[in-house]
C-alpha positions as CSV (number, residue, x, y, z in Angstrom):
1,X,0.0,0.0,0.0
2,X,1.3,3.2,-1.0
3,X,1.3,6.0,1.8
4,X,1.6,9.8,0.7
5,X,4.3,11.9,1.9
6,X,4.9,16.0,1.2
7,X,7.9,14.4,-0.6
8,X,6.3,12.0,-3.2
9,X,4.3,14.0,-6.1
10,X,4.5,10.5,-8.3
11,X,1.6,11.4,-11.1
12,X,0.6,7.2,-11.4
13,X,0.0,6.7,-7.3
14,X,-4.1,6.5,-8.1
15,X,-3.5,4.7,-12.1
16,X,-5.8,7.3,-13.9
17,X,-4.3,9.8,-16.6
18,X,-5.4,13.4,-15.5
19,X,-6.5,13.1,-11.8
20,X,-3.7,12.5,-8.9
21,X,-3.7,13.1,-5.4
22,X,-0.3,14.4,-3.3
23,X,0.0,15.5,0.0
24,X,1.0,19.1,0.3
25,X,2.6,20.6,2.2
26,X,1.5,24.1,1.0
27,X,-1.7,23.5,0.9
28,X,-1.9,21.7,4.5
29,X,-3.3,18.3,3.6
30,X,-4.7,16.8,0.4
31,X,-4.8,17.9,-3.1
32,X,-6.8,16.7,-5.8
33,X,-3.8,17.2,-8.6
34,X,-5.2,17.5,-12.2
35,X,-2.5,17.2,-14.9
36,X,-3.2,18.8,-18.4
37,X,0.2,17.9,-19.2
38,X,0.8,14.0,-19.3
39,X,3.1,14.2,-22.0
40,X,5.5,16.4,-19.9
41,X,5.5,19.2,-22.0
42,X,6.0,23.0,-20.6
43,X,6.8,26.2,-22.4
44,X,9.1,26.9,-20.1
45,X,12.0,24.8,-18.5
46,X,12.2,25.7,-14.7
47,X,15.6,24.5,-13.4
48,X,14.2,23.2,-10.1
49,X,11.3,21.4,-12.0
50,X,11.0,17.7,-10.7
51,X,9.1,16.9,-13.9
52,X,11.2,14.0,-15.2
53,X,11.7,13.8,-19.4
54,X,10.4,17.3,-19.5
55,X,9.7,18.5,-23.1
56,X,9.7,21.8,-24.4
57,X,5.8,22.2,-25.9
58,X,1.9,22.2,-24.9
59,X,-0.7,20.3,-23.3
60,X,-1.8,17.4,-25.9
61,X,-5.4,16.8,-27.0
62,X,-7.6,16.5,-23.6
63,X,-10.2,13.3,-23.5
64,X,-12.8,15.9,-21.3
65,X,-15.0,12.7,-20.7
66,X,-12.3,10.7,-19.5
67,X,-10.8,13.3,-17.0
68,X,-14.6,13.4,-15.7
69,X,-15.0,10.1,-15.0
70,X,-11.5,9.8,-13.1
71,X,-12.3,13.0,-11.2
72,X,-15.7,11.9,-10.2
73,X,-14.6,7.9,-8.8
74,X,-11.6,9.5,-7.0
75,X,-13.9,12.0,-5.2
76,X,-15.9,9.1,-4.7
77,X,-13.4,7.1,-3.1
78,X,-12.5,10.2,-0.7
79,X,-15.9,11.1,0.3
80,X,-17.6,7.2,0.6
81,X,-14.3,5.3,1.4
82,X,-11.3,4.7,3.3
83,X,-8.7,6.1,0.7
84,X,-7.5,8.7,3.2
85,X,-6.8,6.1,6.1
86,X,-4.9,4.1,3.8
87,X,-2.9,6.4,1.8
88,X,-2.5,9.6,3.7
89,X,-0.5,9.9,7.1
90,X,-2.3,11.4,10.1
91,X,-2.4,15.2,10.6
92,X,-2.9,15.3,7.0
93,X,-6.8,13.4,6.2
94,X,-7.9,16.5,4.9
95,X,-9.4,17.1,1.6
96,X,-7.9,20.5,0.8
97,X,-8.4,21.7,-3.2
98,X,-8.6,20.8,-6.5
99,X,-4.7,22.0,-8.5
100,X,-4.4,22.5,-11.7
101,X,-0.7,21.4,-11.5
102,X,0.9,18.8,-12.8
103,X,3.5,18.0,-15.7
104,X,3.5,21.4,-17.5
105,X,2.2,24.5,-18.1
106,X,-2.5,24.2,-17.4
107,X,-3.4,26.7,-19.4
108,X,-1.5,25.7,-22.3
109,X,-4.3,23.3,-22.7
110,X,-6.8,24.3,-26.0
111,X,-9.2,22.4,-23.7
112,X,-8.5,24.4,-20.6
113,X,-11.8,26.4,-20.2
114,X,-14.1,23.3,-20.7
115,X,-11.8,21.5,-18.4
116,X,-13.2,24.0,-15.7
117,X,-16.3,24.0,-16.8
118,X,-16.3,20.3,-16.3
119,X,-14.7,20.8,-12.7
120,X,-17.3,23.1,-11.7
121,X,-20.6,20.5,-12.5
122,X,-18.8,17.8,-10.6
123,X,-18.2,19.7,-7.8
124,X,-21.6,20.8,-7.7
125,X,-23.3,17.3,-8.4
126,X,-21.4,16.2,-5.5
127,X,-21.8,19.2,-2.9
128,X,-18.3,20.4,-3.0
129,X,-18.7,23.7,-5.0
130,X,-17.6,26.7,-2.8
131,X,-16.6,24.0,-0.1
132,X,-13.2,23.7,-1.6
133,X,-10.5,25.5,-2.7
134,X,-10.2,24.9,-6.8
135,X,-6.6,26.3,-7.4
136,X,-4.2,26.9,-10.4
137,X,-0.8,26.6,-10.1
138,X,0.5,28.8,-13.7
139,X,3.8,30.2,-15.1
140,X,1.4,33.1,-15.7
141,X,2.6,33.1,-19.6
142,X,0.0,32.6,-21.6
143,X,-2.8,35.3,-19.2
144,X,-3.2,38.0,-22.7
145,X,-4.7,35.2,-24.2
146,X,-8.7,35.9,-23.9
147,X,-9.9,32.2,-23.3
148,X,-7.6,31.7,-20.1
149,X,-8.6,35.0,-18.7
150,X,-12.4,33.8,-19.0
151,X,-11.6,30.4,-17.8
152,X,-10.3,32.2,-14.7
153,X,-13.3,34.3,-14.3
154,X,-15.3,31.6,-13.9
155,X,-12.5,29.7,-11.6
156,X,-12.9,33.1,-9.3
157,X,-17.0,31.9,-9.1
158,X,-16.2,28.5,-7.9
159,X,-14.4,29.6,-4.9
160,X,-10.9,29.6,-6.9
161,X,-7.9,31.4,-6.5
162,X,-4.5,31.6,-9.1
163,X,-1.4,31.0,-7.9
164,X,1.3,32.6,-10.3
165,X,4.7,31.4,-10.4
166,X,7.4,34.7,-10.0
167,X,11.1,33.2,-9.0
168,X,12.6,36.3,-10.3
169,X,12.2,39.9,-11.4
170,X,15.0,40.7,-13.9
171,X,15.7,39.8,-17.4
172,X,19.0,37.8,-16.6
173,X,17.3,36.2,-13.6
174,X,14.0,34.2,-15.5
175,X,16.6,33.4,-18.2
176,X,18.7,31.6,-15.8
177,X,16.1,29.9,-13.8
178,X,12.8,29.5,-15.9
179,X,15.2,29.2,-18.9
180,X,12.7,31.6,-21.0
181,X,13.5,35.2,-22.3
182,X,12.9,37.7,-19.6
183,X,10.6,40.4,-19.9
184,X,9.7,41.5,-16.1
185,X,7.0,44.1,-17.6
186,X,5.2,41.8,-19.6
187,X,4.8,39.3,-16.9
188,X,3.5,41.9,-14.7
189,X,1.0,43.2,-17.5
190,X,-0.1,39.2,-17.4
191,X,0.1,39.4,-13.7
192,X,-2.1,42.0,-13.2
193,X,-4.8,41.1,-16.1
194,X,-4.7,37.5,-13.9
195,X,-5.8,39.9,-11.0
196,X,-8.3,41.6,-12.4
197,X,-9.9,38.0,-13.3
198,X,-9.2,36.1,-10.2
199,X,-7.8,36.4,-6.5
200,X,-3.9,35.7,-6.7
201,X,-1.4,34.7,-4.7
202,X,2.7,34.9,-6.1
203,X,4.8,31.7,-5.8
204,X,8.3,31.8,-5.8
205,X,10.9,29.3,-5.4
206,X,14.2,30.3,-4.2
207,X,17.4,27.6,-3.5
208,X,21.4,28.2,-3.9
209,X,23.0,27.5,-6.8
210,X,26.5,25.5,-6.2
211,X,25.8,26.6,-2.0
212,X,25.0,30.5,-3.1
213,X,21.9,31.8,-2.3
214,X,20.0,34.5,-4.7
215,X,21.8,36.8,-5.0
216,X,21.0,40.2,-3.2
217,X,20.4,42.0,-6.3
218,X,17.9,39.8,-7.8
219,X,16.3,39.7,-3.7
220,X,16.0,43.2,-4.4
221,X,14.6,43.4,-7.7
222,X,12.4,41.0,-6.5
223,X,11.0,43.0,-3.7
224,X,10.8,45.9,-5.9
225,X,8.1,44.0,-7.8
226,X,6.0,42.8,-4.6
227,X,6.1,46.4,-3.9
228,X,4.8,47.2,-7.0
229,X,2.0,44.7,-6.9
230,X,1.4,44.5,-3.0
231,X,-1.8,46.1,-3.3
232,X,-3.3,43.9,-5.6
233,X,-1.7,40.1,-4.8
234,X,-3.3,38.2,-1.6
235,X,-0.1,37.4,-0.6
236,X,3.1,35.3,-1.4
237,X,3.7,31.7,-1.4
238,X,7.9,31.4,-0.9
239,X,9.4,27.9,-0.5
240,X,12.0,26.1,-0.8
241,X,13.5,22.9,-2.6
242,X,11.6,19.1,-1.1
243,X,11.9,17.3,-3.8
244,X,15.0,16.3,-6.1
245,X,15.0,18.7,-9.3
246,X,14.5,16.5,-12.5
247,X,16.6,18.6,-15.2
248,X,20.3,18.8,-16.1
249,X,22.7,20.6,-13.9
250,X,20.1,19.8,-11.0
251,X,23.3,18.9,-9.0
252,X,24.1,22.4,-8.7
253,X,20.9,23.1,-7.0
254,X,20.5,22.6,-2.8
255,X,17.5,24.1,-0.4
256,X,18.5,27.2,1.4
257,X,18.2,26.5,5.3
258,X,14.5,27.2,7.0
259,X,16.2,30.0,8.8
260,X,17.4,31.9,5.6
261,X,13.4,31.2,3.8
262,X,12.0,32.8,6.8
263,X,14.7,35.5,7.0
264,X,13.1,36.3,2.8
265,X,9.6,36.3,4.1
266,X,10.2,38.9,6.9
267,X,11.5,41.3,4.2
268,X,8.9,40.4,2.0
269,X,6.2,40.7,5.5
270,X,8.0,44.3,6.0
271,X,6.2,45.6,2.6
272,X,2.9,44.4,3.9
273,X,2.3,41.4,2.2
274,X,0.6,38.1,3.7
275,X,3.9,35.4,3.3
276,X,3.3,31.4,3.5
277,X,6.5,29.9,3.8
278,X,7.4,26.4,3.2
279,X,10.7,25.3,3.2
């Protein structure tokens, strides 16, 4: 019998296609995982991603039906069965969220607004609407498109919030760690059109490269945005390395200590942001 950990994010623990369950540690208990991306394929190329065989590309073709059957028996099995006492350590039997997460960028997805349509009738058939969290985890790249900032309009209706993946805020820094040309303006312009659709929270991931931590220039750049944005974000979501990195040159890359992550969220706290940190 396979029991969860914070540690193990394996896509195949509940054998369907889309749907997988992982214990965060972020979210504080169970989440309902729903991968778009099962042929690993991301526009970008994070170097911290522990998405193994990742391919530079889009979500494939989405089988809607199938995704709703999967999502519907795995709910079943949570609300009617024992799949929490036998999977899931204690402290941690909680049903948290539905993610969009998984193996690449969501929204890349053609598929991606009927996919929340979809999510949105199950959780209503089965009286979960509004009851949980229904979450997406985004690079934020593709938010001037019109269809994902309607599909996130709706997402803010269904007791949804964005959470919008910003691990740095200059040119030189995305380039080195998301591996994609950096334009800090334009992914605020998407950052803020995101806002204006749905209640957003910033992730960031921050590690040391060969034992160095960020360095302070690209901290500061990076509170410079928050500052910018404080106003409008519901807070920031900072954490830290847990699982082993997936993509070349990941042996270069170590978790900073839990003293220096919570030493980054003060100085983010000081600008009057809300700060979860998870190391």
């Amino acid at each position: 019998m396979t029991v969860l950990t914070p540690t193990d994010h394996r896509r195949d623990v509940a054998g369907y296609t889309y749907v997988y369950p992982v214990v965060s540690r972020r979210a504080g208990g169970v989440s309902v995982g729903i991968n778009l991306n099962p042929n690993n394929a991301c526009n970008w190329a994070c170097i911290y991603c522990q998405v193994p065989n990742l391919v530079r590309g889009a979500a494939p073709k989405i089988d809607i039906a199938q995704l709703e059957a999967e999502l519907r028996e795995f709910l079943g099995q949570v609300l009617h069965g024992d799949w929490l006492d036998r999977h899931v350590p204690g402290g941690m039997r909680q049903l948290q969220d539905i993610a969009f997460s998984g193996n690449g960028e969501p929204t890349s997805a053609e598929e991606f607004p009927a996919v929340i349509e979809t999510v949105q009738r199950v959780l209503q058939d089965l009286g979960l609407l509004g009851k949980l969290k229904v979450r997406l985890i985004t690079n934020g790249s593709l938010m001037h498109r019109e269809s994902v900032l309607e599909a996130i309009g709706r997402l803010a209706t269904m007791n949804g919030e964005v959470w919008f993946k910003v691990d740095r805020a200059t040119a030189t820094g995305m380039a080195e760690i998301n591996q994609v040309e950096g334009n800090v303006e334009g992914a605020k312009r998407r950052l803020l059109a995101c806002v204006a659709h749905c209640p957003t929270w910033l992730q960031t991931c921050w590690f040391a490269i060969d034992g160095l931590a960020p360095p302070e220039t690209e901290v500061m750049a990076y509170l410079e945005l928050i500052r910018s944005v404080a106003l409008d974000i519901q807070g920031v979501h900072l954490y830290g390395i847990a699982r082993q990195p997936m993509q070349p040159g990941a042996e270069h890359l170590s978790a900073l200590s839990e003293d220096a992550l919570l030493a980054y969220g003060e100085r983010i706290r000081a600008l009057g942001v809300t700060v979860n940190v998870s190391p």
